[in-house]
LOLUMDREN-982550 format. One record per residue: residue in one letter; x, y negated, z of N, C-alpha, C in turn. Coordinates in pm, 1 decimal, always signed. Each point is the difference from the previous one (the first is absolute). Layout:
<kolpas>
r	n_c1	n_c2	n_c3	ca_c1	ca_c2	ca_c3	c_c1	c_c2	c_c3
a	X	Y	Z	X	Y	Z	X	Y	Z;
...
</kolpas>
This chain:
<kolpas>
r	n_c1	n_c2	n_c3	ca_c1	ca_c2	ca_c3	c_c1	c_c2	c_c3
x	+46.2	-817.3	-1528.8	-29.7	+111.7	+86.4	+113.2	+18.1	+100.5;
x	-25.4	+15.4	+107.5	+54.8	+57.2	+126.7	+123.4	+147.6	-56.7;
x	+105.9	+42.5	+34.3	+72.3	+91.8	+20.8	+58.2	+37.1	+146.5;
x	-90.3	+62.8	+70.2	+65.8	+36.8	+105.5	-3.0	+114.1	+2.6;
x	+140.1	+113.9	+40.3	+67.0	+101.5	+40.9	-34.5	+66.3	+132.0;
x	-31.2	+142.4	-7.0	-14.2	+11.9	+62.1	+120.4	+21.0	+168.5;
x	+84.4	-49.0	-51.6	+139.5	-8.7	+96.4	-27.3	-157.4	+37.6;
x	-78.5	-77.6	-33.3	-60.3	-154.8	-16.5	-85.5	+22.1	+110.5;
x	-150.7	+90.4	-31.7	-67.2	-4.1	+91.9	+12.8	+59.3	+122.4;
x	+96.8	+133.0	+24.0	+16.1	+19.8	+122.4	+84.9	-65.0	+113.9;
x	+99.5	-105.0	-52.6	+41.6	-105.5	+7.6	-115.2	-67.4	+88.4;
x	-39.0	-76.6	-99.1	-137.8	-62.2	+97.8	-65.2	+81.4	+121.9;
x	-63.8	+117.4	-86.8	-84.1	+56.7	+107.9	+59.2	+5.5	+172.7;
x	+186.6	+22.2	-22.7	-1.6	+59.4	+62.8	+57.4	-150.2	+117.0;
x	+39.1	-83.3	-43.9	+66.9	-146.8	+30.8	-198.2	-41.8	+112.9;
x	-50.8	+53.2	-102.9	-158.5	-119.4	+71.9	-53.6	+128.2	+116.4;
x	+49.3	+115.2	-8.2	-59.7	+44.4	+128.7	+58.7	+43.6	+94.8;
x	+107.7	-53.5	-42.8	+143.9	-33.8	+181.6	+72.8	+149.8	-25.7;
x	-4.7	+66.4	-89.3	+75.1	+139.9	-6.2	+154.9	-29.1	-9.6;
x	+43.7	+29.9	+56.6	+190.1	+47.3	+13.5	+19.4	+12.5	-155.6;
x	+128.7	+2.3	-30.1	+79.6	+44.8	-124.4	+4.1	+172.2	-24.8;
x	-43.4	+32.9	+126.3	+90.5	+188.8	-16.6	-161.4	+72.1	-77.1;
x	-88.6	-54.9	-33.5	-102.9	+39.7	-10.6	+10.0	+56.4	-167.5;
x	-11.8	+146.2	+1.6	+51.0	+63.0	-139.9	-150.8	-87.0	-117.8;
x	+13.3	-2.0	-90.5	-61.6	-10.6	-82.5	+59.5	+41.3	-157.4;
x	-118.0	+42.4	-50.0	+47.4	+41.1	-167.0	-153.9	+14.3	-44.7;
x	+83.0	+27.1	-136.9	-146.7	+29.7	-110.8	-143.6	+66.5	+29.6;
x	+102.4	+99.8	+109.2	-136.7	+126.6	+12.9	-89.0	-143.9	+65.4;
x	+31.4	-77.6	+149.8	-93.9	-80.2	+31.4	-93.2	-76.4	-77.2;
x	-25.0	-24.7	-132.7	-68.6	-41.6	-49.4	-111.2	+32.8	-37.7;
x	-6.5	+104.1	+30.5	-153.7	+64.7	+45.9	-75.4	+49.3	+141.6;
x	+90.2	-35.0	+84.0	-49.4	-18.8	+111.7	-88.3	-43.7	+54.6;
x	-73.6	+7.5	+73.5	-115.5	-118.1	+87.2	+78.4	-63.8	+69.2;
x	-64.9	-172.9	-5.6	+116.5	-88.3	+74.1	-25.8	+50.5	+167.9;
x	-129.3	+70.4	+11.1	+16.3	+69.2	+142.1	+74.6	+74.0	+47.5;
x	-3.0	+107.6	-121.3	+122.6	+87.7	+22.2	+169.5	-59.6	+24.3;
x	+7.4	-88.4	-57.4	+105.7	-97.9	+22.1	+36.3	-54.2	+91.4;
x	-119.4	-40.5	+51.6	-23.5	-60.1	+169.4	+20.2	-167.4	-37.9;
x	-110.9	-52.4	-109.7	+19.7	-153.1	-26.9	-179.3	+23.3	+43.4;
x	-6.4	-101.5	+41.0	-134.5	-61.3	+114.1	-26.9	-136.5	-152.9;
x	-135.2	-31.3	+43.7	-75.4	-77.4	-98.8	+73.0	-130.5	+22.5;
x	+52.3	-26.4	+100.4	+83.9	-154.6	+11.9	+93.6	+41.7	-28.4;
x	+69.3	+100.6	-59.6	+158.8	+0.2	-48.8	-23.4	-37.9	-168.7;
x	-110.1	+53.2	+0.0	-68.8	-33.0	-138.6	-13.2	-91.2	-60.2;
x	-27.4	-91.1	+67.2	-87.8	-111.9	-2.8	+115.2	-101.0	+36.8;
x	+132.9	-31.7	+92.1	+82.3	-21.5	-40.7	+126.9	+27.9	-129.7;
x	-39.6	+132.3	-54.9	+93.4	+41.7	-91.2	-93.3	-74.4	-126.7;
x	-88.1	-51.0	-25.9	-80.5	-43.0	-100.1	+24.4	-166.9	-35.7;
x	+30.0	-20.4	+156.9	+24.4	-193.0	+3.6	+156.0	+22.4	-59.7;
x	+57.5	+68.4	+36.8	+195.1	+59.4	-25.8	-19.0	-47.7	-177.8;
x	-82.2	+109.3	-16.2	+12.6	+18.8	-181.4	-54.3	-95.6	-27.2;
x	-123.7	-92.9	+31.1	-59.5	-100.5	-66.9	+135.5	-111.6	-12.1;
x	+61.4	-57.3	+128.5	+125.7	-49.1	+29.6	+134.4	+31.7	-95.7;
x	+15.8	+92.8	-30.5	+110.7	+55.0	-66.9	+7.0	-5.6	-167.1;
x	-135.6	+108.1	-2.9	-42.7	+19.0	-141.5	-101.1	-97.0	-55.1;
x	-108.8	-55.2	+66.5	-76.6	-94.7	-66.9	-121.5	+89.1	-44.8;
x	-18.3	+104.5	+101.7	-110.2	+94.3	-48.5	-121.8	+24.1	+125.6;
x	-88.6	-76.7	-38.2	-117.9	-42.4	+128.4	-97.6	+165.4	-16.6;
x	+62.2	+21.7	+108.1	-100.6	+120.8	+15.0	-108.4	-19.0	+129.8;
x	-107.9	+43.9	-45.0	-134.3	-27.2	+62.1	-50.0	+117.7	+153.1;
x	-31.0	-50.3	+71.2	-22.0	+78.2	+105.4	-70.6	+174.7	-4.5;
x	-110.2	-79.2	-107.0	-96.1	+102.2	-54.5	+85.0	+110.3	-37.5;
x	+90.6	-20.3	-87.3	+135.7	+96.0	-80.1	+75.9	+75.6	+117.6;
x	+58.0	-74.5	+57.7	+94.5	+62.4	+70.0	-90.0	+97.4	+112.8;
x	-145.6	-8.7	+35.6	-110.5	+87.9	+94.7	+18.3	+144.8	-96.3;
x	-18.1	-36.4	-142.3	-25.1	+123.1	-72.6	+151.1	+82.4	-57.4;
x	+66.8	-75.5	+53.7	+152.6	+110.0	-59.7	+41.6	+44.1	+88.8;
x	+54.2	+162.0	+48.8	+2.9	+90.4	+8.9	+156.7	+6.9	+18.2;
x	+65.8	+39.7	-107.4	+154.3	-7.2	-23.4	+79.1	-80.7	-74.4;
x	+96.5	+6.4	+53.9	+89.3	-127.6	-79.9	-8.7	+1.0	-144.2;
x	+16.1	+118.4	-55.2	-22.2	-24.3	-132.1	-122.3	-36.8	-24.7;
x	-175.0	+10.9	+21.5	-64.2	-90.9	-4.6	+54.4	-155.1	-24.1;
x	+41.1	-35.2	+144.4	+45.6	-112.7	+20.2	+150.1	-47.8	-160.6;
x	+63.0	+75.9	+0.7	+80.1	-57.2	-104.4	-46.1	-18.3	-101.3;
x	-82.8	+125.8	-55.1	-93.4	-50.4	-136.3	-79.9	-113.7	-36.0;
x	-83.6	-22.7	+124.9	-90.3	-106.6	+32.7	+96.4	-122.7	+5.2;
x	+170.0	-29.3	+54.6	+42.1	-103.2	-60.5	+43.6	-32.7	-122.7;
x	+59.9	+102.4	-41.3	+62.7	-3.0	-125.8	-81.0	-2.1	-135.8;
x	-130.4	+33.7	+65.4	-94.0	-53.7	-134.2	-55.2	-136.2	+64.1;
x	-27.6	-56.1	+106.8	-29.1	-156.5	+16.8	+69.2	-88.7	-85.3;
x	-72.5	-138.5	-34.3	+47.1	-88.8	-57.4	+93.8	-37.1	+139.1;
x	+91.3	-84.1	-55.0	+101.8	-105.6	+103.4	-70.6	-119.7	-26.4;
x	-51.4	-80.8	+173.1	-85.1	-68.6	-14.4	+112.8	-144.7	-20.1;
x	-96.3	-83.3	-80.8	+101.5	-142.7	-70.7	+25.4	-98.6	+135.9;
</kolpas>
């Protein structure tokens, strides 16, 4: 199984949709809408190739349409198998 942090994924999130370093993030964001966030479906969709790349965790287009907030998104990796 996958272990990624959520100091892991905003990392990514924030690397794949060209955001600066000064950009606050914490816990509370994990329930955010990635709209509210201001991540667009291709920040997504690059942050998914990131983790497949990194972690070995193939997440499906279908998935990432239906998650909402990062924690969605973290749960949904951290229970994926790591693909062989």
């Amino acid at each position: 199984m996958a272990s990624l942090t959520f100091s892991d994924l905003f990392r990514i999130l924030t690397e794949c949709a060209g955001a600066d370093d000064t950009t606050a993030v914490s816990e509370d964001s994990l329930d955010s809408t990635f709209e509210d966030l201001g991540y667009d479906s291709l920040a997504l969709m690059e942050s998914a190739a990131r983790i497949k790349q990194e972690y070995g965790v193939d997440l499906s287009d279908d998935a990432l349409y239906e998650i909402e907030t990062p924690r969605a998104l973290l749960e949904l990796i951290n229970g994926t198998p790591v693909a062989a």
